[in-house]
Each structure stands twice: as structure tokens, then as C-alpha cells.
N, C-alpha and C positions, 0 to 999 in steps of 0.2 A: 504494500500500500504506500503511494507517494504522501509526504507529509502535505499538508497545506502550504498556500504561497501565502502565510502568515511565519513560518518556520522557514523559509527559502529564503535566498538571497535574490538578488536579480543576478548575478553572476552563473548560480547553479541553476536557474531556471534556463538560463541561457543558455550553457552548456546541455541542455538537455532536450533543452529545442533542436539544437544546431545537430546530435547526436541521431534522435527523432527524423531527421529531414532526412538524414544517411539514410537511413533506414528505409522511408518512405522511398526515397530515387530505389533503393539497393529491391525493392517491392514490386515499384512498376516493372523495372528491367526483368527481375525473376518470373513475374507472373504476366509479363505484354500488354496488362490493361490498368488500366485508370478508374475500371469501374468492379475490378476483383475486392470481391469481398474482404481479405486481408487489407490491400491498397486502401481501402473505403476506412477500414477501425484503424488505420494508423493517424491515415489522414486526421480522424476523429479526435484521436488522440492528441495528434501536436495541435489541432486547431484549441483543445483545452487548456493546452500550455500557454500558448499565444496569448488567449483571454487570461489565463492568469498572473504571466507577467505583465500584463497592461495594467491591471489590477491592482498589481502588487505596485508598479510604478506609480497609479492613483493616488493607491495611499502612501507611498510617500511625499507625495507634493500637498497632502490636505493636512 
């Protein structure tokens, strides 16, 4: 289980995005499509990350 992006840094959030995206290319090239069910929950995945380091950036400017 990922901790919350109230225990994250934006540092490790980032590295795990950037890791995540590997992933994602290393998914479509494996599987030739964009809309394989794998490719789909990763994409899912990093798109969570995304929104929680925006979040996390939020609160730190409020």
C-alpha cells in the first residue's frame, strides 16, 4: 500500500511518477496497444500520482 501524499515528498512522488511512465512506454511496446487492459490500470495509476502530487504541491502553497 502507497503511503499518502501527506507522508510523500514531492521528490518521491516524482521519482515514482517518472519510474511509473517507464513502465507505462515499457506496457504499450510489450502489449502493441494503448487500449490493453494492463496499459489502461497503469495509465490509471500514474494519472493518481499526477493528481497527487499537484495536491500535494497545493498544499504546500496554502
Amino acid at each position: 500500500m502507497r503511503p499518502s501524499y501527506a507522508t510523500r515528498n514531492s521528490k518521491a512522488l516524482k521519482e515514482e511518477i517518472e519510474s511509473l511512465r517507464q513502465e507505462l512506454v515499457r506496457s504499450v511496446h510489450t502489449n502493441g496497444s494503448f487500449v490493453h487492459e494492463q496499459v489502461l490500470h497503469i495509465s490509471q495509476q500514474l494519472d493518481k500520482l499526477i493528481f497527487e502530487l499537484q495536491r500535494h504541491k497545493q498544499k504546500k502553497t496554502n
